[in-house]
C-alpha positions in Angstrom: -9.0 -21.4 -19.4 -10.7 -18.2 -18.4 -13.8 -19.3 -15.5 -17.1 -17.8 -16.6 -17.5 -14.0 -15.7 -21.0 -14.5 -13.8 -23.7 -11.6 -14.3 -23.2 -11.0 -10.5 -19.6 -10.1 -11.1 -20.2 -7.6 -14.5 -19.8 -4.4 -12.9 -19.1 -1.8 -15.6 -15.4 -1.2 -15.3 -13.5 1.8 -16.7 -9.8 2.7 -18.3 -10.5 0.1 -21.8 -10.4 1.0 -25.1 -11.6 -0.8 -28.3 -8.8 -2.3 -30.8 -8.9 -2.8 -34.5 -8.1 -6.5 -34.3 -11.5 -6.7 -32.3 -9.5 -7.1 -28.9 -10.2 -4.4 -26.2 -7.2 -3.0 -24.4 -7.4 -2.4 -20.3 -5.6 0.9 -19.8 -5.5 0.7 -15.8 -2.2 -0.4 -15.7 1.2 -1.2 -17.8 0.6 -4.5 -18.5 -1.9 -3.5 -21.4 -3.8 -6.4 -21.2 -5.7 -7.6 -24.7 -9.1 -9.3 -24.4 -11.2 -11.1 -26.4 -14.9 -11.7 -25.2 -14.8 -13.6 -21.8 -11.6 -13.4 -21.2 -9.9 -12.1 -17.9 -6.6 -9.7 -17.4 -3.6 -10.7 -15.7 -5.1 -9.6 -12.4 -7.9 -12.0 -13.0 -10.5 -9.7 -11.9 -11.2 -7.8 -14.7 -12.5 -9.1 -18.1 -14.6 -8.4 -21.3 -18.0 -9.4 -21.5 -20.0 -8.1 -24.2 -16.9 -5.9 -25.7 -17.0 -3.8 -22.8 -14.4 -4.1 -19.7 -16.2 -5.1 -15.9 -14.8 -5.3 -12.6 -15.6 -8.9 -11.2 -15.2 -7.9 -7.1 -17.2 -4.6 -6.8 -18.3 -4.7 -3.5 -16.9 -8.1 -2.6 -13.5 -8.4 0.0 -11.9 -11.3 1.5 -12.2 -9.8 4.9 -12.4 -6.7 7.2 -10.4 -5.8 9.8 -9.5 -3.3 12.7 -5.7 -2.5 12.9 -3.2 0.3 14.5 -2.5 2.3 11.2 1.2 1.4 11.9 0.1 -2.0 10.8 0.0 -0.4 7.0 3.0 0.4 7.9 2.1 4.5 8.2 4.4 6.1 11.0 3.4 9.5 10.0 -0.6 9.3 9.3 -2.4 10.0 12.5 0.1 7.8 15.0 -1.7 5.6 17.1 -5.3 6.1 15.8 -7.2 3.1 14.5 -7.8 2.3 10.8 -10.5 -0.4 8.8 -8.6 -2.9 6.5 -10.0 -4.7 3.6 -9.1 -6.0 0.6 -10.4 -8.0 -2.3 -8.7 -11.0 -4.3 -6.1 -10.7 -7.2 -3.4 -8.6 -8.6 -1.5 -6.6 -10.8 2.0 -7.8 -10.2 3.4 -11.7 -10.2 5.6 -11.4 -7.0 7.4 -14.7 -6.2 7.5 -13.5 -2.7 4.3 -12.8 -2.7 3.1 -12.6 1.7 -0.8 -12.3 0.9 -0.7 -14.3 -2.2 -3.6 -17.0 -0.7 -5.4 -13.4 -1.4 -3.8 -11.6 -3.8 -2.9 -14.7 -6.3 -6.6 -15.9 -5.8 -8.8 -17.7 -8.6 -10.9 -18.8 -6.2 -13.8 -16.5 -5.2 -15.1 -18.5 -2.6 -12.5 -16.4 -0.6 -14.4 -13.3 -1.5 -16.9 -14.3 1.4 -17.8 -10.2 2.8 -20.3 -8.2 0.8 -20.4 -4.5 1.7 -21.3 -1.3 -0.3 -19.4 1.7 -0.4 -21.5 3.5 1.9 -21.7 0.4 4.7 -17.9 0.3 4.8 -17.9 4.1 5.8 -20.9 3.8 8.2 -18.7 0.6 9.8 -15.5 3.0 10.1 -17.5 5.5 11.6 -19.5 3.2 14.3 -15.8 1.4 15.5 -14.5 5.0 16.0 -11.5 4.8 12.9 -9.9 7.7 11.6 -9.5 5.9 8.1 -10.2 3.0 5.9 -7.1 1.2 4.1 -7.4 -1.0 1.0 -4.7 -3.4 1.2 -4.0 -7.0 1.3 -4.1 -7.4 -2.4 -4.0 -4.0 -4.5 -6.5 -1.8 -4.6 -5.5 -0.3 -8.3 -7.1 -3.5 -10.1 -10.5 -2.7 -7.9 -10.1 0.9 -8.6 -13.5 2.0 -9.1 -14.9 0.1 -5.9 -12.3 1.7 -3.9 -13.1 5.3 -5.5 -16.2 4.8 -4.6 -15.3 3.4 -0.8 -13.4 6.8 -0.8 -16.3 9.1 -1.8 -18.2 7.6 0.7 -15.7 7.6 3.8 -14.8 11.2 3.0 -18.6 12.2 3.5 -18.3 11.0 6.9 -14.7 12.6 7.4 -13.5 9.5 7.2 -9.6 9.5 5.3 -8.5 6.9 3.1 -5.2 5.0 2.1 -4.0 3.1 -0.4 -1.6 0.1 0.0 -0.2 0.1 -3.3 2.9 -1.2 -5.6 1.9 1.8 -7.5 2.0 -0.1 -10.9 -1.2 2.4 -12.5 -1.1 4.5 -16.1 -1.1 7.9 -15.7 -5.1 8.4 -16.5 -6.2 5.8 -14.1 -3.6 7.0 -11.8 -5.0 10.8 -11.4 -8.2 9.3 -10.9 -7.4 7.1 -8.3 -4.9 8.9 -6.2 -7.2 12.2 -6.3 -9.3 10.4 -3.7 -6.8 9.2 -1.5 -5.0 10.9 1.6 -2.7 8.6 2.0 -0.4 6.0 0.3 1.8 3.5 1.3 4.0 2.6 -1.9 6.2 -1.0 -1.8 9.2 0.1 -4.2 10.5 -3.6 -4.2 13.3 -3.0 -5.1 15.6 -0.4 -7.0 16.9 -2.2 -10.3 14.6 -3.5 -13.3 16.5 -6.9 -13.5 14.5 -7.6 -10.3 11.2 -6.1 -11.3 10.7 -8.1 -14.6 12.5 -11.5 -12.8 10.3 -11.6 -9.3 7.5 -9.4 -10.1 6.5 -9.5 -13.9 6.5 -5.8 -14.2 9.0 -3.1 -14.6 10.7 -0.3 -12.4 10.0 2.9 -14.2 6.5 2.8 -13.9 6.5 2.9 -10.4 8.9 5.7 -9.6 6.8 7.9 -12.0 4.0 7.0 -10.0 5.9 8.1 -6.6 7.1 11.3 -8.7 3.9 12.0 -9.3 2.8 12.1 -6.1 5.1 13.7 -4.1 5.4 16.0 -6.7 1.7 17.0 -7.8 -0.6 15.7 -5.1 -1.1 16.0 -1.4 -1.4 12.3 -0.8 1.0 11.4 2.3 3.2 9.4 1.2 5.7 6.6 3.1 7.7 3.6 1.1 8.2 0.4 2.0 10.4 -2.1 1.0 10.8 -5.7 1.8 14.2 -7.2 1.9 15.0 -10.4 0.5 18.5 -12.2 1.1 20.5 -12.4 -1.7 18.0 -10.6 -4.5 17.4 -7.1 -3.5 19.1 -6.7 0.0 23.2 -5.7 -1.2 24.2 -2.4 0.0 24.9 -0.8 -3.1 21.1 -1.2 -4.3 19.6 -0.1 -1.0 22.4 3.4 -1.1 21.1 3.8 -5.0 17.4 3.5 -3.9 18.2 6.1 -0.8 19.7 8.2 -2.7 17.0 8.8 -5.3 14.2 8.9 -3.0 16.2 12.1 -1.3 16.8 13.5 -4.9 13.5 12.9 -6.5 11.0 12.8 -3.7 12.7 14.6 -0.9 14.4 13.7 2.6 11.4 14.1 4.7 9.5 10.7 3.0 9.5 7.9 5.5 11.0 4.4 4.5 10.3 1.4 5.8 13.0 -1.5 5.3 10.8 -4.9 6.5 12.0 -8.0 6.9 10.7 -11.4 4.4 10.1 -14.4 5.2 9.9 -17.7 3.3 6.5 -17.6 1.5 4.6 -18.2 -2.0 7.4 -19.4 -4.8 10.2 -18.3 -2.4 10.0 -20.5 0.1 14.0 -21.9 -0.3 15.3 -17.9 0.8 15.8 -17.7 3.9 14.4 -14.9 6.1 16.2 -11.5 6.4 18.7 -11.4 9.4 17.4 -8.2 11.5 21.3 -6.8 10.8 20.4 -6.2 7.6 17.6 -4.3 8.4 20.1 -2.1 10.9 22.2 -1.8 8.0 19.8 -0.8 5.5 18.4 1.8 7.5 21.8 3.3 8.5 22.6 3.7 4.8 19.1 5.5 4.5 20.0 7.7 7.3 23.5 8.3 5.3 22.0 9.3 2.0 19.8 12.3 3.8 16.3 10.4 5.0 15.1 12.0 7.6 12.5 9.1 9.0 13.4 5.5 7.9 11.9 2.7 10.3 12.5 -1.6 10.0 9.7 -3.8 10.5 8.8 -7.6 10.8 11.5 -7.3 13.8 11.4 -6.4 17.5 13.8 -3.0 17.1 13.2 0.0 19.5 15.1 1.9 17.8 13.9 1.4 14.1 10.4 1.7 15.3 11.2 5.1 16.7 10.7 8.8 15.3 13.2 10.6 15.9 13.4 14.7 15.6 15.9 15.1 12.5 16.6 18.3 14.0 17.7 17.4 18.4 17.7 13.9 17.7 15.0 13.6 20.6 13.0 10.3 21.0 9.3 11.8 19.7 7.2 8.7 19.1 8.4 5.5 21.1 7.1 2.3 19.8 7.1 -1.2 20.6 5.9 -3.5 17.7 2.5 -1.1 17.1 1.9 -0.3 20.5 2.9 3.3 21.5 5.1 3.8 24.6 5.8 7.5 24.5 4.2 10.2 22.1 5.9 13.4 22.7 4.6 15.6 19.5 2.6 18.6 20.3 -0.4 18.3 18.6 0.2 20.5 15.5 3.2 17.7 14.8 6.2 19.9 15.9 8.9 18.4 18.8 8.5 19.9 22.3 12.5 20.2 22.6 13.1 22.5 19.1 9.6 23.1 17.5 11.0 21.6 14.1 8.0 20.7 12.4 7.8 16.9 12.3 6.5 15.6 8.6 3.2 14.1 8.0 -0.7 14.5 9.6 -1.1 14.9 12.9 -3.6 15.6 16.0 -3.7 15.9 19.6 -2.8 12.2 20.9 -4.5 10.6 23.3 -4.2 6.9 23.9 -2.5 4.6 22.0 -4.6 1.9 19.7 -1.9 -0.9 20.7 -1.6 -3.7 19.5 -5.3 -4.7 18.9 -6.0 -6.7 15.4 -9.7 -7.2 15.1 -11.9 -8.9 12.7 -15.2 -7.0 11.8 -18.2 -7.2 9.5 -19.6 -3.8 7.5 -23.1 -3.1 9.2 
């Protein structure tokens, strides 16, 4: 049974319409949900009271922190500046493999112990000296309207923002949202819709119109991510299908990121991804035409490394987050050829490293 929506938690929410059955439909996302009064979606976070639709975590988050913007993972976004992380509790999607799930698969919000408004979250970025503020840890399209807001906000201070995202949005909501982001990291989790519907709840097709759309109709930097589980979405036919498309539909120059799982959430008998696999995957990436593909979760040199696509030169050297050599210029072209590198960037000056710090909005 649905817990009590509390008249702290009744923010007015958008994307709903009214059915004839005296249901209201949530049009944020595919999974339609149908509510009767009091009850909650499937991302537990948005529910009817009084036949309207109200988001339950408006300015509530399980937690702020500082990270390297590699951390997102975003190779390509302002390298080596600093970004503020913070998330909120519940989701969209039912991943088995869930890494964040003690967040994101929350009915608890005791965990939603940081309050902060819009406007102290920018002020915060500001005063620690970020370039951005990411909403991640659980998906920031079921708290759409707080993190709209968060944006407006940041980007009155010059402040960018990025969305950590599985992309899984209707195409009304989806405008809306993405219109205030710079940047989006997208986890296509895999590449067939057997796997969608089995570990995730959802389906494919929705999320490659959502990365259509924005490599296609908005300026929203974009880099992929996708985590590789042993056995499920990991063969080598899958990851050259996936490669393949993303060169076709979204272009060569979009970064990939192949990261490695490990035993978590409802998945805890698969074992972790064997760092060759990672090698491998990104080699088939390479194969299909991707001009930047990286691993992660893994100490690799050379899969945390941008490389020129034209010379081949070594242009961003990175161990873990930490930056050992950044040879860009500062309009983002390499010193060796002056073949424009893809993506945002400035003149570098120190790297952010490998600091991971907890803060509070002031």
């Amino acid at each position: 049974m649905d817990e009590p929506i509390s008249l702290t938690e009744r923010y007015p929410a958008k994307y709903w319409h009214a059915l004839t059955d005296g249901r209201i439909q949530c049009d944020l996302c595919p999974r339609d949900c149908k509510l009767r009064e009091g009850q909650r979606g499937a991302c537990y976070v948005r529910g009817r009271v009084n036949d309207a639709m109200v988001l339950t975590t408006y300015g509530r988050s399980s937690g702020f922190c500082v990270d390297p913007v590699e951390k997102k993972p975003l190779n390509h976004f302002y390298p080596g500046s600093s970004i503020l992380s913070f998330g909120t509790a519940g989701c969209n999607l039912a991943c088995k493999f869930c890494q964040n799930w003690d967040i994101s698969k929350s009915r608890s919000f005791d965990k939603l112990a940081d309050e902060a408004t819009p406007e102290a979250i920018a002020r915060s970025a500001l005063q620690r000296g970020c370039k951005s503020v990411a909403f991640t840890y659980n998906d920031p399209v079921i708290f759409t309207e707080y993190a709209m807001d968060v944006s407006l906000a940041c980007h009155a201070k010059d402040i960018k923002t990025v969305a950590v995202t599985a992309g899984y949005i209707h195409k009304a909501a989806r405008r809306d949202f993405f219109e205030k982001m710079d940047a989006a990291n997208v986890d296509l989790k895999a590449f067939t819709d057997e796997f969608y519907v089995k570990q995730c709840g959802a389906r494919l097709q929705p999320v490659l119109d959502t990365l259509k759309y924005l490599c296609r109709e908005t300026n929203v930097w974009v880099e992929l991510t996708t985590l590789l589980i042993p056995d499920l979405n990991d063969s080598e036919e899958e990851i050259c299908a996936m490669s393949e498309w993303i060169a076709k539909e979204l272009g060569t120059q979009v970064p990939l990121h192949f990261t490695a799982f490990h035993p978590d959430y409802k998945l805890t008998d698969v074992p972790p991804t064997p760092p060759a696999k990672l090698i491998t995957a990104r080699r088939i990436a390479i194969s299909a035409g991707l001009q930047y593909v990286y691993t992660g979760n893994v100490h690799n040199r050379t899969g945390d490394t941008t490389y020129c696509p034209s010379c081949g030169t070594e242009l961003i050297v990175r161990d873990w987050y930490e930056i050992e050599l950044y040879r860009l210029t500062s309009d983002g072209h390499c010193p060796d050829c002056n073949t424009a590198i893809a993506g945002h960037f400035e003149k570098y000056t120190q790297a952010f490293g490998r600091q991971h710090i907890r803060v509070m909005p002031a």
